[in-house]
N, C-alpha and C positions, 0 to 999 in steps of 0.2 A: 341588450343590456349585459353588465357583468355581471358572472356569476360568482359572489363571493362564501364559495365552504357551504357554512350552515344556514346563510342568510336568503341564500336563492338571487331571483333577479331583485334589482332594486329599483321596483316601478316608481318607486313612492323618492328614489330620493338620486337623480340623475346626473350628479355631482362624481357618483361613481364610475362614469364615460368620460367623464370632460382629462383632457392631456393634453401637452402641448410637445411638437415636434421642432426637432432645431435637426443640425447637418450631424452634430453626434449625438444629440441628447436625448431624452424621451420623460419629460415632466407628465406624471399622470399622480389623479387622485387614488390615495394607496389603497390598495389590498388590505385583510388581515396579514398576509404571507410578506407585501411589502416592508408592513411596519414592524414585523419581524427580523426582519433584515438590516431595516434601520436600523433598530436597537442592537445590533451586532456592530454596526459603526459608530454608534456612543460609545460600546462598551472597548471600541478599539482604541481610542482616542479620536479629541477634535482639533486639539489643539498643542503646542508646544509644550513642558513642563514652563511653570516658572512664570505664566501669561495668562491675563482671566479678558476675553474678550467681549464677554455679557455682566451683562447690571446683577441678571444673575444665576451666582456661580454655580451651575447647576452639574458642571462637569467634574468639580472636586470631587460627588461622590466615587463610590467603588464602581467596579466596571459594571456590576449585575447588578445595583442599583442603578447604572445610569440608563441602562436598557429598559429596565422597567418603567422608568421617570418619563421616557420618551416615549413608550405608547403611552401611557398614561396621560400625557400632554396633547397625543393626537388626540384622543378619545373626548378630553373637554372642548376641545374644538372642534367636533362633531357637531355634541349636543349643544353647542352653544351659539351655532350657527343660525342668522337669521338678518333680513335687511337692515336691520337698524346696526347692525355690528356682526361684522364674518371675517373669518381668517378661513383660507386656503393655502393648506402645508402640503404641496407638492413632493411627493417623493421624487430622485434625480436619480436616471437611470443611463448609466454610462456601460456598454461593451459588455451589456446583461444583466449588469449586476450594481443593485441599490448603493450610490456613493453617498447621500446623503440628501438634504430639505431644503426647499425654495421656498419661502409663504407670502404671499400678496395678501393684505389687510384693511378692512376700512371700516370705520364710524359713518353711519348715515348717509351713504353715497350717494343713493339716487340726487341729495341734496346737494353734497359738497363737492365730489364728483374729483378725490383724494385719496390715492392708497399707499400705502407703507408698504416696504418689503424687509425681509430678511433672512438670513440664512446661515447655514453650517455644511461645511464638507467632509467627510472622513478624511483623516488628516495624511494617510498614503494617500489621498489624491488629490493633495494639492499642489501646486504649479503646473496643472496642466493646461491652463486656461476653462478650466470647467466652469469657473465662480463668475466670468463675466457671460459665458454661452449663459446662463442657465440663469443670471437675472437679467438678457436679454429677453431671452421667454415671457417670464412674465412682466416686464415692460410691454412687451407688443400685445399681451393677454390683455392688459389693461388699458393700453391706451387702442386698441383697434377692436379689441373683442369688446371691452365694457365702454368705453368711450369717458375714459378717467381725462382730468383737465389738468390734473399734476399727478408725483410721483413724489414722497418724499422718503429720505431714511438717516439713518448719523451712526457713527462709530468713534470709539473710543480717540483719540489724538495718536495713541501708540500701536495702530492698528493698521501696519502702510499698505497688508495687502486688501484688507476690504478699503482704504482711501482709495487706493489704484481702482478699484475696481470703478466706483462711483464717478472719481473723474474720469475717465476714461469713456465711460456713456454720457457723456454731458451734462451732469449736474451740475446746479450753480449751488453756490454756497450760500447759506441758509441761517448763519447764525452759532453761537456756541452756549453750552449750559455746562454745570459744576452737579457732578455725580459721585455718589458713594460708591466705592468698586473694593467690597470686602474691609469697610471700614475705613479708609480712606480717599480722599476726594480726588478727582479726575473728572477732565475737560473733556466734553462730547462736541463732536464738530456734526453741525446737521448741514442738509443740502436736500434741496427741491428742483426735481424736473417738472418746466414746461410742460405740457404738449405740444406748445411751438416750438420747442427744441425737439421733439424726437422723429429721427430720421424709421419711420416703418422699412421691416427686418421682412423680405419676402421670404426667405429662405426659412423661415418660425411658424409657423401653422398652428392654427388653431381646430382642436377638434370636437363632435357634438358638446357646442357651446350652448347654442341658440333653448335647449329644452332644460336647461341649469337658468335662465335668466330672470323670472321671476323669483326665484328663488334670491338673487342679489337685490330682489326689488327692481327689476327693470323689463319693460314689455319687450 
């Protein structure tokens, strides 16, 4: 098991092992030290000036509040983890060092057998093709490790690099809703993957999965 600092091993919560490997990337469930690190890429920026790419805007704060916000945001998603509703925020580890979060989502799975994904990248690292490696990931996390039956997500209409990303793995289109974005309304475009659409990624690994699974609700 990992040993993290002052917590020792984590018999009790195995979620701490599980990461997912790709040809550059290394998706693992964070450290304290990780999410440390994160928060040094909130606080760098995520985003362009001028561009609010979430419902909400959590990046307008200051830089040291945004670091804050962001472990703070891990932390409820710890304790709030459980079958009936879990999120998994992957920290994304590129060439050593923490670029930014992955997180695969879902309500009630064992039932509905449905995750949501999302994410943000330090904003030096974007255009590298990092954002589609790394929601390949967990794409494959879900659809071969958990054995999810879709895949859904949506992004803003003025948002062509997370569109790109989406069409590009084969999403279909999903439908659109009317959103508030800082007091004015804007158009979400959603989109649903199959699992008959998803072509399995050999080159993606999955690692100690199997002792995390009841923990999703799944034997």
């Amino acid at each position: 098991m990992v040993e993290l600092g002052l917590f020792g091993t984590m018999r009790h919560w195995p979620l701490t092992d599980l990461s997912i490997t790709t040809p550059r990337l290394e998706l693992r469930y964070p450290s304290l030290e990780d999410l440390d690190e994160l928060g040094d890429r909130a606080a760098e920026g995520v985003h362009d000036d001028g561009f609010m790419p979430f419902a909400v805007p959590w990046t307008e704060a200051e830089p040291e509040d945004r670091a804050r916000a962001t472990l703070q945001y891990q932390f409820r998603q710890w304790g709030a983890f459980s079958p009936a509703g879990w999120s998994v925020d992957f920290v994304v580890v590129f060439e050593g060092q923490v670029v930014g979060t992955q997180a695969v989502e879902a309500t009630d799975f064992p039932v509905k057998r449905e995750v949501a994904t999302g994410s943000w990248l330090g904003r030096r690292f974007h255009g590298l093709g990092i954002g589609t490696e790394m929601r390949t990931a967990v794409l494959q996390f879900a659809f071969e490790g958990l054995g999810a039956e879709h895949a859904v997500t949506a992004a803003f209409e003025d948002n062509p690099a997370s569109l790109a990303v989406t069409r590009k793995l084969g999403y279909r289109e999903d439908g659109t809703q009317r959103d508030n974005r800082q007091g004015k309304p804007v158009t979400t475009l959603r989109f649903r993957l199959p699992r008959t659409d998803w072509r399995s990624t050999p080159t993606v690994k999955i690692h100690n999965l199997e002792p995390c699974l009841p923990l999703f609700g799944l034997s």
